[in-house]
PDB file of N, H, CA, C and O in Angstrom:
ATOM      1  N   UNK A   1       0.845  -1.180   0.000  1.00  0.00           N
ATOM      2  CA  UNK A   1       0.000   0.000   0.000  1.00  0.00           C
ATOM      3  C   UNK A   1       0.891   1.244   0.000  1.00  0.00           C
ATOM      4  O   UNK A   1       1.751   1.307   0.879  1.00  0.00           O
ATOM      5  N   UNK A   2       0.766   2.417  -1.040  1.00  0.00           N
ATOM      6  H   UNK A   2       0.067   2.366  -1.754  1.00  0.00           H
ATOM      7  CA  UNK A   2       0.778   3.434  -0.787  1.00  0.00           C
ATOM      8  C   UNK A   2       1.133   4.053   0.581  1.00  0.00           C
ATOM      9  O   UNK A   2       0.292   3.817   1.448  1.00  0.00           O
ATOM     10  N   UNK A   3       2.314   4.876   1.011  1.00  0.00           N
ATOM     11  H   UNK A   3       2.998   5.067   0.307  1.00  0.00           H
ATOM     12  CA  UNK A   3       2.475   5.559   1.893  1.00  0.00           C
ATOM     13  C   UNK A   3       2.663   6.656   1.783  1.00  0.00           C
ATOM     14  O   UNK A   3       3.413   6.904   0.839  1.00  0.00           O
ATOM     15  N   UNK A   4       2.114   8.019   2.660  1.00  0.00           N
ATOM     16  H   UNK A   4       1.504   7.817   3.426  1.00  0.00           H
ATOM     17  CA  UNK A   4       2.703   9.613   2.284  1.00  0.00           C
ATOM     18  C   UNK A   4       4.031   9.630   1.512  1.00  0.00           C
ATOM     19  O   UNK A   4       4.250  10.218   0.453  1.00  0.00           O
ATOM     20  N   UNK A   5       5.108   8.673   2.432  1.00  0.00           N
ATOM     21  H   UNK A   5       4.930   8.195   3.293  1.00  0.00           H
ATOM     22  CA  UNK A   5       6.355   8.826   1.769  1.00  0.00           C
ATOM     23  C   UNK A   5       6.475   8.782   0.416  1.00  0.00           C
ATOM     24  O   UNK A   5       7.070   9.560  -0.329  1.00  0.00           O
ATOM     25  N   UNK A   6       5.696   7.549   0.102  1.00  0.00           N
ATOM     26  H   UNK A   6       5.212   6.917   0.707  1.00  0.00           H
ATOM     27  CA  UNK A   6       5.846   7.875  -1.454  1.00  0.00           C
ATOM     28  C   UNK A   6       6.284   8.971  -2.391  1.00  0.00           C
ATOM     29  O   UNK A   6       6.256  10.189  -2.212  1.00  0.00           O
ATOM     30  N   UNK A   7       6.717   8.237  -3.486  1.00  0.00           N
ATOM     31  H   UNK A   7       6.740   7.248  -3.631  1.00  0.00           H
ATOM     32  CA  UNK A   7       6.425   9.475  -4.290  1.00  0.00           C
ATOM     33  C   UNK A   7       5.778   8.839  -5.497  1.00  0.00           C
ATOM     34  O   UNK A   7       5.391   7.689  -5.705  1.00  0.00           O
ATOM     35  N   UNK A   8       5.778   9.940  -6.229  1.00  0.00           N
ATOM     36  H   UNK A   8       6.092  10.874  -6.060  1.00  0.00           H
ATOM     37  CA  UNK A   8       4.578   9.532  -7.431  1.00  0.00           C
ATOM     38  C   UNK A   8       5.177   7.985  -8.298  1.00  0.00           C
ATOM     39  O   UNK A   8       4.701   6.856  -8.188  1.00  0.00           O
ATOM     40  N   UNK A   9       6.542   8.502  -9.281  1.00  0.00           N
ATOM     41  H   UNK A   9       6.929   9.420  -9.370  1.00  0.00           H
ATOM     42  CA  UNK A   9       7.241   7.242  -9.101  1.00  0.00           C
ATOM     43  C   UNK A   9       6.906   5.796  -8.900  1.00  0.00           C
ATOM     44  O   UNK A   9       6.347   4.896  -9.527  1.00  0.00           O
ATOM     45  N   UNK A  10       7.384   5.941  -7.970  1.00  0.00           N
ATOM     46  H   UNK A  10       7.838   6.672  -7.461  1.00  0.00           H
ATOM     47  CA  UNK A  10       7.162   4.211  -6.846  1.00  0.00           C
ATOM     48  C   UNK A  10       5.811   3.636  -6.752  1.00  0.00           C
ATOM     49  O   UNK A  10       5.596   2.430  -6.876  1.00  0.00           O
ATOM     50  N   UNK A  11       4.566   4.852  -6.445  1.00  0.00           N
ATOM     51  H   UNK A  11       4.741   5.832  -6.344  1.00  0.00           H
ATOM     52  CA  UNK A  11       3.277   4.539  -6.609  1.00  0.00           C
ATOM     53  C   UNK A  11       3.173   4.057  -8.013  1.00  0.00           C
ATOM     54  O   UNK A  11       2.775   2.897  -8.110  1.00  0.00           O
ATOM     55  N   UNK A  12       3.452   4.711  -9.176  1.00  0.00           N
ATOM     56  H   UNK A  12       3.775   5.655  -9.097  1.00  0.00           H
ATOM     57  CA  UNK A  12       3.223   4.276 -10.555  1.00  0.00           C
ATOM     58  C   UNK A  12       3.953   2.854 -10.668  1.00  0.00           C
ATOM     59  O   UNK A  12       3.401   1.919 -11.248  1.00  0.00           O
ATOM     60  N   UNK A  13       5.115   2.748 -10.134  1.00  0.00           N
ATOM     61  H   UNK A  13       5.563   3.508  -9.663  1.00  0.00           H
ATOM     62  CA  UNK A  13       5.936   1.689 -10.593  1.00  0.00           C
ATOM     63  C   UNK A  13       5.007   0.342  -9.887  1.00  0.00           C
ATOM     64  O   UNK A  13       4.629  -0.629 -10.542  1.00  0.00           O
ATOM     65  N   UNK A  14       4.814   0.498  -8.772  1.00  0.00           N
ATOM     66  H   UNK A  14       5.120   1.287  -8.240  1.00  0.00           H
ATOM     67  CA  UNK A  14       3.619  -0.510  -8.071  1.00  0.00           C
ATOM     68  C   UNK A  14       2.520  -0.633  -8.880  1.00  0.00           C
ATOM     69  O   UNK A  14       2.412  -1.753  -9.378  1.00  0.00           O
ATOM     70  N   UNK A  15       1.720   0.113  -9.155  1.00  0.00           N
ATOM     71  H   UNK A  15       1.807   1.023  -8.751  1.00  0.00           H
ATOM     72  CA  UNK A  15       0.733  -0.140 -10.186  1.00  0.00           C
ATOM     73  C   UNK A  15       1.095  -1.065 -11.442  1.00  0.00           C
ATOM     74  O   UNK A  15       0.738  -2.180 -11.823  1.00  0.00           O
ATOM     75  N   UNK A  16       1.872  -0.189 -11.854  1.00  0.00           N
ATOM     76  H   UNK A  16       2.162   0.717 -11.544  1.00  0.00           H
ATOM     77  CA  UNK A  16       2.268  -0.891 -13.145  1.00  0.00           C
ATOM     78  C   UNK A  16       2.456  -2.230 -12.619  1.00  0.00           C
ATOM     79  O   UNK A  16       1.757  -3.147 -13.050  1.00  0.00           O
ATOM     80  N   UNK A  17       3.468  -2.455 -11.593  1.00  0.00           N
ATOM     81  H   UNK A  17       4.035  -1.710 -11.243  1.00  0.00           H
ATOM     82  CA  UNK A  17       3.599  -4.428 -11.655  1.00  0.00           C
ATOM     83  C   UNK A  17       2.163  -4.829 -11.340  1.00  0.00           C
ATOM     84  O   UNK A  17       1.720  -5.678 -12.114  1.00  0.00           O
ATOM     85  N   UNK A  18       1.402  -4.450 -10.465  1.00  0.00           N
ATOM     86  H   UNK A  18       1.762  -3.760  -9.836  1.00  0.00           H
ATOM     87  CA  UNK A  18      -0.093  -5.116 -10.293  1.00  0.00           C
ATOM     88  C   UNK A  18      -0.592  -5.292 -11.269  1.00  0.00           C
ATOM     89  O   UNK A  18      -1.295  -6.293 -11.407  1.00  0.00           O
ATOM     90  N   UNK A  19      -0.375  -4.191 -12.526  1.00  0.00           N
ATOM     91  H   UNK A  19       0.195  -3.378 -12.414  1.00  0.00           H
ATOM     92  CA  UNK A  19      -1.458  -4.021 -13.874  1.00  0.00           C
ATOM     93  C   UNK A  19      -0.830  -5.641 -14.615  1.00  0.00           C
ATOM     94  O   UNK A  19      -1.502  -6.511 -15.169  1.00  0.00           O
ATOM     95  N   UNK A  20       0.667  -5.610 -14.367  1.00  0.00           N
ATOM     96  H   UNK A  20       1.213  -4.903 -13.917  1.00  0.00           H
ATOM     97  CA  UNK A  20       1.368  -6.772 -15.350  1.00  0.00           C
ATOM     98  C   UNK A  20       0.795  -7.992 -14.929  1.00  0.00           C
ATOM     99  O   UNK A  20       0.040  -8.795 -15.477  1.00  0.00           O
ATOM    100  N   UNK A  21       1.414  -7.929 -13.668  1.00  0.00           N
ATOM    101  H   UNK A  21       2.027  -7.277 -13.222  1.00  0.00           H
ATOM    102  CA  UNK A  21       0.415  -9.161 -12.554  1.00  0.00           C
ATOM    103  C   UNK A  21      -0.613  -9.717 -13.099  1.00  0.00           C
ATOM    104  O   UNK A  21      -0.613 -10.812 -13.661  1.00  0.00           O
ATOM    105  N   UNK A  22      -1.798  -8.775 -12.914  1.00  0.00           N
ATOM    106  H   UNK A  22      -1.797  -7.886 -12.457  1.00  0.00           H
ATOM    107  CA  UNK A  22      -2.932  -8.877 -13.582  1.00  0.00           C
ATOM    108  C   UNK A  22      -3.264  -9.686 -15.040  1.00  0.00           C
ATOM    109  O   UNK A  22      -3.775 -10.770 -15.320  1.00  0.00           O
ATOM    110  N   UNK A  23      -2.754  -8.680 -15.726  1.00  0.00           N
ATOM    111  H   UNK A  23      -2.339  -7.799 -15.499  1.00  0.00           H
ATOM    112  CA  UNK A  23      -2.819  -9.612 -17.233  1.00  0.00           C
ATOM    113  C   UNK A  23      -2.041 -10.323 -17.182  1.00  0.00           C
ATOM    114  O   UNK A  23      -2.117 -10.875 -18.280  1.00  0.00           O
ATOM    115  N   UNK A  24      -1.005 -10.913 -16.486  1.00  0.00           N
ATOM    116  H   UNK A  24      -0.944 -10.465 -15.594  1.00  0.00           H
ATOM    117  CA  UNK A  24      -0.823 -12.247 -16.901  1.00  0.00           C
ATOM    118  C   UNK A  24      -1.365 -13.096 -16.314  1.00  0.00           C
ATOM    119  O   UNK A  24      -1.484 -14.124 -16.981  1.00  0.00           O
ATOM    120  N   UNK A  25      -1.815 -13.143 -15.203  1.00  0.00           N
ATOM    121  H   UNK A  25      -1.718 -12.308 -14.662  1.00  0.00           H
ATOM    122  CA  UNK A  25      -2.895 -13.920 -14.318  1.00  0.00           C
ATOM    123  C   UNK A  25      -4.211 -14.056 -15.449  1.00  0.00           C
ATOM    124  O   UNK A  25      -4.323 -15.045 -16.173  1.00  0.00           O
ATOM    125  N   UNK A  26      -4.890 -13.243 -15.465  1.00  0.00           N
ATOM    126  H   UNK A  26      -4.799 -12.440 -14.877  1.00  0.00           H
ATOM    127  CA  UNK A  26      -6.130 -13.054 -16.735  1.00  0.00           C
ATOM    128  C   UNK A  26      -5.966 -13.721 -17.916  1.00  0.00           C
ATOM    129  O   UNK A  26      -6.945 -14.410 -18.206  1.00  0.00           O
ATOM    130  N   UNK A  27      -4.944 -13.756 -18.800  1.00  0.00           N
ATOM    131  H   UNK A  27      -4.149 -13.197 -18.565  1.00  0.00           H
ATOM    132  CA  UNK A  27      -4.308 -14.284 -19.607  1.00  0.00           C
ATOM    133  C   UNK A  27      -4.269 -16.048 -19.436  1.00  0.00           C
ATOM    134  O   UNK A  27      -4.784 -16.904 -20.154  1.00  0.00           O
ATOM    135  N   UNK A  28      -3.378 -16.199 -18.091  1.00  0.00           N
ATOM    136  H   UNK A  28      -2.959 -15.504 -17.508  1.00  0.00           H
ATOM    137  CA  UNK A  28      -3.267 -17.835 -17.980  1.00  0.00           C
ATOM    138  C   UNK A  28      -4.890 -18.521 -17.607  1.00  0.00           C
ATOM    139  O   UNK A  28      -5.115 -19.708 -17.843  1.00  0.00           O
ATOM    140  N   UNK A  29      -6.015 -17.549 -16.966  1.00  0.00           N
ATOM    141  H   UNK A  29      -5.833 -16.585 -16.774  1.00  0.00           H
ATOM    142  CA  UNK A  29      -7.087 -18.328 -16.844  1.00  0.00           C
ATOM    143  C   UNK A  29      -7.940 -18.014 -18.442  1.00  0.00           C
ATOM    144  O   UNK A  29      -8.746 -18.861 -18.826  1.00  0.00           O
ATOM    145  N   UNK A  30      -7.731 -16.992 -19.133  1.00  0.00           N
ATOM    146  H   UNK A  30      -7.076 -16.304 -18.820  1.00  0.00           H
ATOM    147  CA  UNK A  30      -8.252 -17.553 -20.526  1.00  0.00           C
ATOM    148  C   UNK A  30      -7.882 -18.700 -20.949  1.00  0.00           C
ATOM    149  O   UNK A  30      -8.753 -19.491 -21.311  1.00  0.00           O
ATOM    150  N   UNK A  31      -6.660 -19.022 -20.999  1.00  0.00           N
ATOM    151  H   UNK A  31      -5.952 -18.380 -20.705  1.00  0.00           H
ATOM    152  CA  UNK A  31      -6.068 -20.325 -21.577  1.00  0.00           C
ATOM    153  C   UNK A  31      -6.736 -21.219 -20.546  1.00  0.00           C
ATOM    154  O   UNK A  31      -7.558 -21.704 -21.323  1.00  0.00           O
ATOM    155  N   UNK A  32      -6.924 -21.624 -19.743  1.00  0.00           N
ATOM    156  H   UNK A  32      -6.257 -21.229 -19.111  1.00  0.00           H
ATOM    157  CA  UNK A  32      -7.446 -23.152 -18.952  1.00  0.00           C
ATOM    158  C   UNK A  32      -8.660 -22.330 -19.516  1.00  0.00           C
ATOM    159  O   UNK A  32      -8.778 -22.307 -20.742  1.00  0.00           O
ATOM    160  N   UNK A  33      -9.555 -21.666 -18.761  1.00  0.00           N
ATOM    161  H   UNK A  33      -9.458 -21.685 -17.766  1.00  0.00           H
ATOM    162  CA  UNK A  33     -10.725 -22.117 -20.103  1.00  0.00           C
ATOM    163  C   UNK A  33     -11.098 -22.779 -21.211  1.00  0.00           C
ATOM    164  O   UNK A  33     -11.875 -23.711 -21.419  1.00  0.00           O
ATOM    165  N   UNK A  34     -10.146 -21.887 -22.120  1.00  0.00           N
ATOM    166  H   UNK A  34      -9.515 -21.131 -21.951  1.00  0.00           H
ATOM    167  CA  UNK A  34     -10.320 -22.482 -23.612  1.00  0.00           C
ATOM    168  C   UNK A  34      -9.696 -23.946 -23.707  1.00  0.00           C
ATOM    169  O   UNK A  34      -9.812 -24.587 -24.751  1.00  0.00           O
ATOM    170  N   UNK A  35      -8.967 -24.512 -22.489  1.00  0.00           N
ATOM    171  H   UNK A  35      -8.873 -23.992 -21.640  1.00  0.00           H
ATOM    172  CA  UNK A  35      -8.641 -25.626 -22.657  1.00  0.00           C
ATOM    173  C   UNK A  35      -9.475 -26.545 -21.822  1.00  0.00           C
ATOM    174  O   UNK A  35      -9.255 -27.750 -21.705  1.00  0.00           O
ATOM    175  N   UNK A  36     -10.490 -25.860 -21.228  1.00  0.00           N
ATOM    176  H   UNK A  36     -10.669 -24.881 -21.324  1.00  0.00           H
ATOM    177  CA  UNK A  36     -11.454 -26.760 -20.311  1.00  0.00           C
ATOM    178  C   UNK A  36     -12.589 -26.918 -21.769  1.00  0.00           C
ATOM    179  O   UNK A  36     -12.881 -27.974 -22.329  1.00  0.00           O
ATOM    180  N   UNK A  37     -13.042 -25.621 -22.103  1.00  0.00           N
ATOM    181  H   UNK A  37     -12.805 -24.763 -21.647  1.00  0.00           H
ATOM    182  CA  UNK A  37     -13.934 -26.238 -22.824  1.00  0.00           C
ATOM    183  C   UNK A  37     -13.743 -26.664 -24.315  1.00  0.00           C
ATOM    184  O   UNK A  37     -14.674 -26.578 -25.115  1.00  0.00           O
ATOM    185  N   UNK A  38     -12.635 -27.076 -24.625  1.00  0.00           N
ATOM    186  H   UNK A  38     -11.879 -27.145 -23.975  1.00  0.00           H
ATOM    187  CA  UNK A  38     -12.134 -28.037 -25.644  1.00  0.00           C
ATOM    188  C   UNK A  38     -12.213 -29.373 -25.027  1.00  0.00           C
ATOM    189  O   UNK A  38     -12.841 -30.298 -25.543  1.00  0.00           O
ATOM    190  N   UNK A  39     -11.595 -29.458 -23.959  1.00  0.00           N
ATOM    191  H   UNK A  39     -11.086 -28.707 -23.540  1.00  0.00           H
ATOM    192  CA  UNK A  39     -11.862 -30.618 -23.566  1.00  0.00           C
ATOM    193  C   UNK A  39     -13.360 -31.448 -23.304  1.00  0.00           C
ATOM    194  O   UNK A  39     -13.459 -32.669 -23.179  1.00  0.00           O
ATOM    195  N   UNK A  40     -14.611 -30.351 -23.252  1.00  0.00           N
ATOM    196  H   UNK A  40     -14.530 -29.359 -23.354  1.00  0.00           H
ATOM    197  CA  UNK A  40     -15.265 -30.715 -22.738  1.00  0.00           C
ATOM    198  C   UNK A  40     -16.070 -31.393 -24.100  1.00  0.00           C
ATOM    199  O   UNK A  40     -16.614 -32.497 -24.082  1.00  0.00           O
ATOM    200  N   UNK A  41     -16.009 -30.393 -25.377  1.00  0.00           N
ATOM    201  H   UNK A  41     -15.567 -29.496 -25.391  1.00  0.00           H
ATOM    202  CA  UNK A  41     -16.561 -30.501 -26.305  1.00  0.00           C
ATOM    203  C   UNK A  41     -15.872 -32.203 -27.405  1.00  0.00           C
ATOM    204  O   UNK A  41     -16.334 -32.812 -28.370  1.00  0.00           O
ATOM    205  N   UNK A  42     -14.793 -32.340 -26.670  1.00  0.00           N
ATOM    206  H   UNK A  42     -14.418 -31.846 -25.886  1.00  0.00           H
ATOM    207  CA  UNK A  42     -14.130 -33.689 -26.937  1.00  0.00           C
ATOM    208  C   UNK A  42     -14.873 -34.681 -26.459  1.00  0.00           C
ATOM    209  O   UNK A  42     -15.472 -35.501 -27.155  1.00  0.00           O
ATOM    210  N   UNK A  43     -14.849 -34.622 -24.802  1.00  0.00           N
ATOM    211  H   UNK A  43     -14.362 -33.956 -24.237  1.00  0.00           H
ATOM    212  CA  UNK A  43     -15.481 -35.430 -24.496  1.00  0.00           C
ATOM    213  C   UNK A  43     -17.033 -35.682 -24.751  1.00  0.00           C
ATOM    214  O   UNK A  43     -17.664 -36.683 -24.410  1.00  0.00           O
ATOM    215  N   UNK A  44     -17.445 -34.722 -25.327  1.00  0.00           N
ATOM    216  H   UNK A  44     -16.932 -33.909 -25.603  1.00  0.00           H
ATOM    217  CA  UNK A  44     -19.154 -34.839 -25.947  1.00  0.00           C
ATOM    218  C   UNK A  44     -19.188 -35.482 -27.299  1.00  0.00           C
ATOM    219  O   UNK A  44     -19.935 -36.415 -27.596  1.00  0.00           O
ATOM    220  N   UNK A  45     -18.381 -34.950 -28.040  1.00  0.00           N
ATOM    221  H   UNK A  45     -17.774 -34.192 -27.798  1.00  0.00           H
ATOM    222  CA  UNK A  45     -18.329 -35.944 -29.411  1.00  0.00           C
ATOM    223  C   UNK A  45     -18.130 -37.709 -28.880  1.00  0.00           C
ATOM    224  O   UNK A  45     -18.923 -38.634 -29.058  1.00  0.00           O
ATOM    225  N   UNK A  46     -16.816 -37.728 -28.208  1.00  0.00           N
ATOM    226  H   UNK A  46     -16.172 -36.977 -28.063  1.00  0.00           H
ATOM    227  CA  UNK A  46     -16.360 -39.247 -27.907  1.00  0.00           C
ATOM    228  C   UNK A  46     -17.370 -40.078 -27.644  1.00  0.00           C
ATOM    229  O   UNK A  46     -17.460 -41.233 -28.059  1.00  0.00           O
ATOM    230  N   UNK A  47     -18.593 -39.179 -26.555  1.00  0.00           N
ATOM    231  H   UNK A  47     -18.520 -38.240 -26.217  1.00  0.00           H
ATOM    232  CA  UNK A  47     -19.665 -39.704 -26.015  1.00  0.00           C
ATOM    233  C   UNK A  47     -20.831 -39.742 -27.344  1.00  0.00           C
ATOM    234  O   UNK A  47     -21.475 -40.739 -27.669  1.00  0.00           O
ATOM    235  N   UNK A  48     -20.859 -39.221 -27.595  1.00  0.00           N
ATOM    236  H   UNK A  48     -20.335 -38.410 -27.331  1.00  0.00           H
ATOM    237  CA  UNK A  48     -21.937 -39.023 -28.687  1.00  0.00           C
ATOM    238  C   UNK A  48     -21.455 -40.322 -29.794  1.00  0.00           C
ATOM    239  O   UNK A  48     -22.421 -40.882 -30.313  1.00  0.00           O
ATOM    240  N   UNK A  49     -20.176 -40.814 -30.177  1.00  0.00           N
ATOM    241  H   UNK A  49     -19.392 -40.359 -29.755  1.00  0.00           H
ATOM    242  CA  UNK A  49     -19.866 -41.191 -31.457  1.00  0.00           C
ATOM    243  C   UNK A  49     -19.886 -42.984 -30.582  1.00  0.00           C
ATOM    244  O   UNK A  49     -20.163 -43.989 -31.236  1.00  0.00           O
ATOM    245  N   UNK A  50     -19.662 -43.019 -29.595  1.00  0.00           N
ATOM    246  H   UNK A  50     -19.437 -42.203 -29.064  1.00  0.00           H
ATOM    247  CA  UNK A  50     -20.131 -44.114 -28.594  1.00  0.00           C
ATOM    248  C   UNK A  50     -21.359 -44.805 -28.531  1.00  0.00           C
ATOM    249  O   UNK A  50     -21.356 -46.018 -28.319  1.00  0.00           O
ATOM    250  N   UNK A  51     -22.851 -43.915 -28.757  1.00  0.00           N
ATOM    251  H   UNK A  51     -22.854 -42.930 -28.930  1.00  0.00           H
ATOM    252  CA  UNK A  51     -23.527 -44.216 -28.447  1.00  0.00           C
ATOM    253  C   UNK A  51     -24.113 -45.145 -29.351  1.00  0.00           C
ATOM    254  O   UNK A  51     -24.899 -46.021 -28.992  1.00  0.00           O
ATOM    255  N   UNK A  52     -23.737 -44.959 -30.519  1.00  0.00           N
ATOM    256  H   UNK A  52     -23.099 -44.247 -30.810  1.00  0.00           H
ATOM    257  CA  UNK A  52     -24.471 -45.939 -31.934  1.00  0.00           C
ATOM    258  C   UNK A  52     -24.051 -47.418 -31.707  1.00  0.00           C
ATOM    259  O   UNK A  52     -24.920 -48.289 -31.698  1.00  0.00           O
ATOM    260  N   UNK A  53     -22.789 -47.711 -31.529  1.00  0.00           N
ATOM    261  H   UNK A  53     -22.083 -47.002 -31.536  1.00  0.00           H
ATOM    262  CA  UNK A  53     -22.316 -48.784 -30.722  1.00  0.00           C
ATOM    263  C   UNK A  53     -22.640 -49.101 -29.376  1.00  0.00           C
ATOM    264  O   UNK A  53     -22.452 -50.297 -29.154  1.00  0.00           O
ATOM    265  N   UNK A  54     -22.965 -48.605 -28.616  1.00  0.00           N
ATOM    266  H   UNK A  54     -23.118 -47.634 -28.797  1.00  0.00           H
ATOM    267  CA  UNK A  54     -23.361 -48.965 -27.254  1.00  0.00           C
ATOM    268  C   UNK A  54     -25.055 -49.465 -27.962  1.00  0.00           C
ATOM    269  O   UNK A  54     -25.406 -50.644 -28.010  1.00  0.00           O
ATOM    270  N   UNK A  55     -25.895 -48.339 -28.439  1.00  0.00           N
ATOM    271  H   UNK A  55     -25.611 -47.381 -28.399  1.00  0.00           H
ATOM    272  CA  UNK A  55     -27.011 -49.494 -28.754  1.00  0.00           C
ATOM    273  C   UNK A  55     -26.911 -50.444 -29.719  1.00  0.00           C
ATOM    274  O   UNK A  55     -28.072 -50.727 -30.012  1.00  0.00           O
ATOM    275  N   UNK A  56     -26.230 -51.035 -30.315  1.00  0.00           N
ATOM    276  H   UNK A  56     -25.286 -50.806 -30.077  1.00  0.00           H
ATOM    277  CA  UNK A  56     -26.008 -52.068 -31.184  1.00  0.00           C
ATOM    278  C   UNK A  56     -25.694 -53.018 -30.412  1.00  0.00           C
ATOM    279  O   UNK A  56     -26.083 -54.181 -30.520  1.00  0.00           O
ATOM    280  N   UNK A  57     -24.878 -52.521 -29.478  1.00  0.00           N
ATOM    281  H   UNK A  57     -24.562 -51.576 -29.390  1.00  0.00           H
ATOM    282  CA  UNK A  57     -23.756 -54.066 -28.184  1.00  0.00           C
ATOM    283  C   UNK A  57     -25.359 -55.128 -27.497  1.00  0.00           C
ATOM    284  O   UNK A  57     -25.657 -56.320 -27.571  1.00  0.00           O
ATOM    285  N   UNK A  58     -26.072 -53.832 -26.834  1.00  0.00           N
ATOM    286  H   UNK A  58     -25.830 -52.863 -26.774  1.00  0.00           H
ATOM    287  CA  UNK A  58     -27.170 -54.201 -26.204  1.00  0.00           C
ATOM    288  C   UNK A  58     -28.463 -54.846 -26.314  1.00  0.00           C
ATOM    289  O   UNK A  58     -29.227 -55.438 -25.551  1.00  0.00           O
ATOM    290  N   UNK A  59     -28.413 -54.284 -28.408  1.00  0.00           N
ATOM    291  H   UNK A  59     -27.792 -53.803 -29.027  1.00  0.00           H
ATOM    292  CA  UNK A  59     -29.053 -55.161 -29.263  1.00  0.00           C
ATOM    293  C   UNK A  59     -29.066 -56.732 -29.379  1.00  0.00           C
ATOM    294  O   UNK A  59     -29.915 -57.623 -29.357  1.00  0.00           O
ATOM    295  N   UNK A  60     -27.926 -56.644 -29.491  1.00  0.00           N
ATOM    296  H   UNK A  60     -27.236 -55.920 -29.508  1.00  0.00           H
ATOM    297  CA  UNK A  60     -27.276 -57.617 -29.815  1.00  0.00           C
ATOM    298  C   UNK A  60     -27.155 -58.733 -28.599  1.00  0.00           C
ATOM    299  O   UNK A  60     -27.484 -59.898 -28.821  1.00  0.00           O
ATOM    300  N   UNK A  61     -26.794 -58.428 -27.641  1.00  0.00           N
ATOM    301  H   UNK A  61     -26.526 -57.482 -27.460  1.00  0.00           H
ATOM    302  CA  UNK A  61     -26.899 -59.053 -25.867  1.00  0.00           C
ATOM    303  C   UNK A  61     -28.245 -59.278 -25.922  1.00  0.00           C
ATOM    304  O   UNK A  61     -28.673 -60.424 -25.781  1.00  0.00           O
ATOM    305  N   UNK A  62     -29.240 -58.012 -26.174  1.00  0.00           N
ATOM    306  H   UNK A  62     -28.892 -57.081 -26.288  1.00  0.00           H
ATOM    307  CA  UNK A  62     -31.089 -58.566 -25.816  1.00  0.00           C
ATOM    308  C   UNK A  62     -31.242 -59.824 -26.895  1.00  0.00           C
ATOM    309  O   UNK A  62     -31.910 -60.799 -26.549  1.00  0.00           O
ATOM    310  N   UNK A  63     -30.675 -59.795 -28.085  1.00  0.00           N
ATOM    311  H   UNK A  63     -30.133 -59.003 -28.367  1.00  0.00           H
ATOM    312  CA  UNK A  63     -31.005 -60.939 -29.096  1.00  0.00           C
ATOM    313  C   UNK A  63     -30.482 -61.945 -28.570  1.00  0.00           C
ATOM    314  O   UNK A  63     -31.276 -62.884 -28.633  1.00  0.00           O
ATOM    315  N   UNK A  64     -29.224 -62.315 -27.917  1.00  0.00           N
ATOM    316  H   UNK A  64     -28.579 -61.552 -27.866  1.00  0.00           H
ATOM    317  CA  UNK A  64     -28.421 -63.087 -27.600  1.00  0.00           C
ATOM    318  C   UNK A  64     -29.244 -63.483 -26.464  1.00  0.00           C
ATOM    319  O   UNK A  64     -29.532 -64.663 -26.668  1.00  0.00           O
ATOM    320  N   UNK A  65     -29.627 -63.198 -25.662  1.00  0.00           N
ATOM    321  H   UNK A  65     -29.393 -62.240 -25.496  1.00  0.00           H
ATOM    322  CA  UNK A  65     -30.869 -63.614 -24.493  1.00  0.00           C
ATOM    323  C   UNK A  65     -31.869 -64.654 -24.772  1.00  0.00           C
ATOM    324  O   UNK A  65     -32.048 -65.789 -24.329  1.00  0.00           O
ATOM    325  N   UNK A  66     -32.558 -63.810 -25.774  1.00  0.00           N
ATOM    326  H   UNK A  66     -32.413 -62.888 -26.134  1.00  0.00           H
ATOM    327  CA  UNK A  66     -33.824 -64.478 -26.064  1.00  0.00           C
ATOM    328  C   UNK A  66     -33.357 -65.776 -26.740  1.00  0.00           C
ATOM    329  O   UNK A  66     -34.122 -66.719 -26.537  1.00  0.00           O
ATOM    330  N   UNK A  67     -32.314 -66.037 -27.472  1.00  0.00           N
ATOM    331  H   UNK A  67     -31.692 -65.271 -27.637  1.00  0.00           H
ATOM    332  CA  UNK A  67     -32.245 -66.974 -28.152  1.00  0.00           C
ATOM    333  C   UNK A  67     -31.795 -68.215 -27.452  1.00  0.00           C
ATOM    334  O   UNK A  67     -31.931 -69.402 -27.750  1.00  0.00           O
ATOM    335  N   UNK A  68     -31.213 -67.612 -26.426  1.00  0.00           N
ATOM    336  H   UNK A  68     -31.102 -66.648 -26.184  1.00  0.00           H
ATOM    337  CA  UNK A  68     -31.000 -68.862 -25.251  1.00  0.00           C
ATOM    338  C   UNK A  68     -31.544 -69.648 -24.294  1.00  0.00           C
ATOM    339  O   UNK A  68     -31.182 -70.478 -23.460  1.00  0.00           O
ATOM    340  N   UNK A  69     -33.346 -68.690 -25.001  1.00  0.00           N
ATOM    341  H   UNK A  69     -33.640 -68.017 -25.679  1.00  0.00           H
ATOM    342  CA  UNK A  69     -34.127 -68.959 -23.755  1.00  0.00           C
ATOM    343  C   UNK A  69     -35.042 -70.337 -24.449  1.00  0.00           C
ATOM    344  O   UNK A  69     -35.870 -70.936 -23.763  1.00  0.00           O
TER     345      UNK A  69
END
């Protein structure tokens, strides 16, 4: 924090590192974002491209049932 002693200077020079601080902090959570929701949109296709096969497996198991019965 700011003290009388200050001078203008030192106050600016503090700012300025907070401002840098800042955007690079801001900066690294854009990136995990955009890498959360890539990931997420991955895992929705994977799931989605799964599912045509998952009902075919089950098809196939319910047929496999009946025929044993």
């Amino acid at each position: 924090m700011p003290t009388k002693k200050d001078n203008a200077d030192e106050r600016f020079a503090r700012i300025d590192a907070l401002m840098e601080e800042y955007r690079v902090n801001h900066e690294d959570l854009e990136h995990y974002i955009r890498n959360v929701a890539g990931m997420r949109e991955g895992r929705d296709r994977a799931r989605q491209s799964a599912d045509g096969p998952r009902k075919h497996m089950n098809s196939a198991r319910r047929q496999l049932k009946k025929s044993k019965r």
